[in-house]
C-alpha positions in Angstrom: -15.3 10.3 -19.4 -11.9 10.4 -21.7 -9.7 8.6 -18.6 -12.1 5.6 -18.3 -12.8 5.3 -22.1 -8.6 5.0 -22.5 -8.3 2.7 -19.0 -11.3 0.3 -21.4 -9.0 0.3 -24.3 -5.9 -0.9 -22.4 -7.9 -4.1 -21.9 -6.4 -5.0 -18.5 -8.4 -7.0 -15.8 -6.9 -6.9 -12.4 -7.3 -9.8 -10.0 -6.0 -9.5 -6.2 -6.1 -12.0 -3.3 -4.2 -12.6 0.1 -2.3 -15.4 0.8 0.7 -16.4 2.9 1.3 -13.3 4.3 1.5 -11.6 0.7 -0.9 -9.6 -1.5 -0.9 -10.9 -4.6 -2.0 -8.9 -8.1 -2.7 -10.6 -11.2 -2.9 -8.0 -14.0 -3.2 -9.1 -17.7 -4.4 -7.8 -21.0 -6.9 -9.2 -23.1 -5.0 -12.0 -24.1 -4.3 -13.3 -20.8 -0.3 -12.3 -20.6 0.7 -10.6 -17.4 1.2 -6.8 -18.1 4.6 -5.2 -17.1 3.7 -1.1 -16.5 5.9 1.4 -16.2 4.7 2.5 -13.0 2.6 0.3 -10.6 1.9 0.5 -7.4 -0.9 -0.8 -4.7 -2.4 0.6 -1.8 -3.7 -1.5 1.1 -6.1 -0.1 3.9 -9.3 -0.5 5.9 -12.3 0.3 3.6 -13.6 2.7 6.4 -10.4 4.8 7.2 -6.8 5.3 6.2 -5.2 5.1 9.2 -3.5 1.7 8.4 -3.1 2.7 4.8 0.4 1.4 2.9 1.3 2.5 -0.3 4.2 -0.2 -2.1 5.6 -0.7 -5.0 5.0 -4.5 -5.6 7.5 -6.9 -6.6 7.0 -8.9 -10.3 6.7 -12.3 -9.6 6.3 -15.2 -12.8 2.6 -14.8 -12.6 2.2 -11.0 -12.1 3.1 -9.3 -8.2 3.1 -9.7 -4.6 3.9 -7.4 -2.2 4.4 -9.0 2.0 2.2 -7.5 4.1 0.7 -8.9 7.2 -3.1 -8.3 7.6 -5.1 -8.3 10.4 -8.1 -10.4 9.5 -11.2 -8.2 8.5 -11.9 -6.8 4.9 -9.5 -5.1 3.4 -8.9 -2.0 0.4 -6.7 -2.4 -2.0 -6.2 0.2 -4.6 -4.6 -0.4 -7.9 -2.4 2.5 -9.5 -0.6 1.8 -13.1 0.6 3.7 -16.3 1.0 2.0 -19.1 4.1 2.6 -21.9 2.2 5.3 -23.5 1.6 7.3 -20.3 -2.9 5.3 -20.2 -3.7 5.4 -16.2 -5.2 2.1 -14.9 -6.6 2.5 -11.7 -9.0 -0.4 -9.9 -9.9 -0.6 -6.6 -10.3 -4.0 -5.0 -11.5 -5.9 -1.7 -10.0 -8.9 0.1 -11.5 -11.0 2.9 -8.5 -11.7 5.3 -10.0 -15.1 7.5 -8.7 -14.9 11.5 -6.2 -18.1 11.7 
């Protein structure tokens, strides 16, 4: 489909773990440099139902964005949600394994 083909193009990989009591997103191009959309934003739920869904707007840090949130442990959602500069949706949807401490 047209959307996917364009999202291809972009060349962006997404990478998103949980640490410290923040959800962190790495999001590059294809030469590795962290991308700066003009909209971005992440939402974090239960796989299974979106009762405990959050929807944020995540703050750029040096090495892409983190957003605070403290997780129950359990697997998590996390849905990706960017536009590029020339109006390209990105949208990935990701997983994270919170440990109990």
């Amino acid at each position: 489909d047209e959307r996917r083909a364009a999202q291809e193009t972009l060349g962006w990989t997404a990478d998103v773990a949980y640490a410290e009591g923040e959800v962190r997103l790495a999001l590059q191009d294809a030469s590795g440099s962290v991308v700066r959309p003009d909209h971005l934003s992440m939402t974090v739920g239960r796989p299974t139902h979106q009762r405990d869904d959050r929807t944020v707007l995540p703050e750029a840090t040096p090495s892409g964005y983190a957003s605070a949130f403290e997780l129950e442990s359990g697997l998590w959602r996390v849905e990706i949600s960017a536009r590029s500069a020339d109006g390209t949706e990105f949208e990935q949807n990701h997983q994270v394994y919170v440990s109990a401490p």
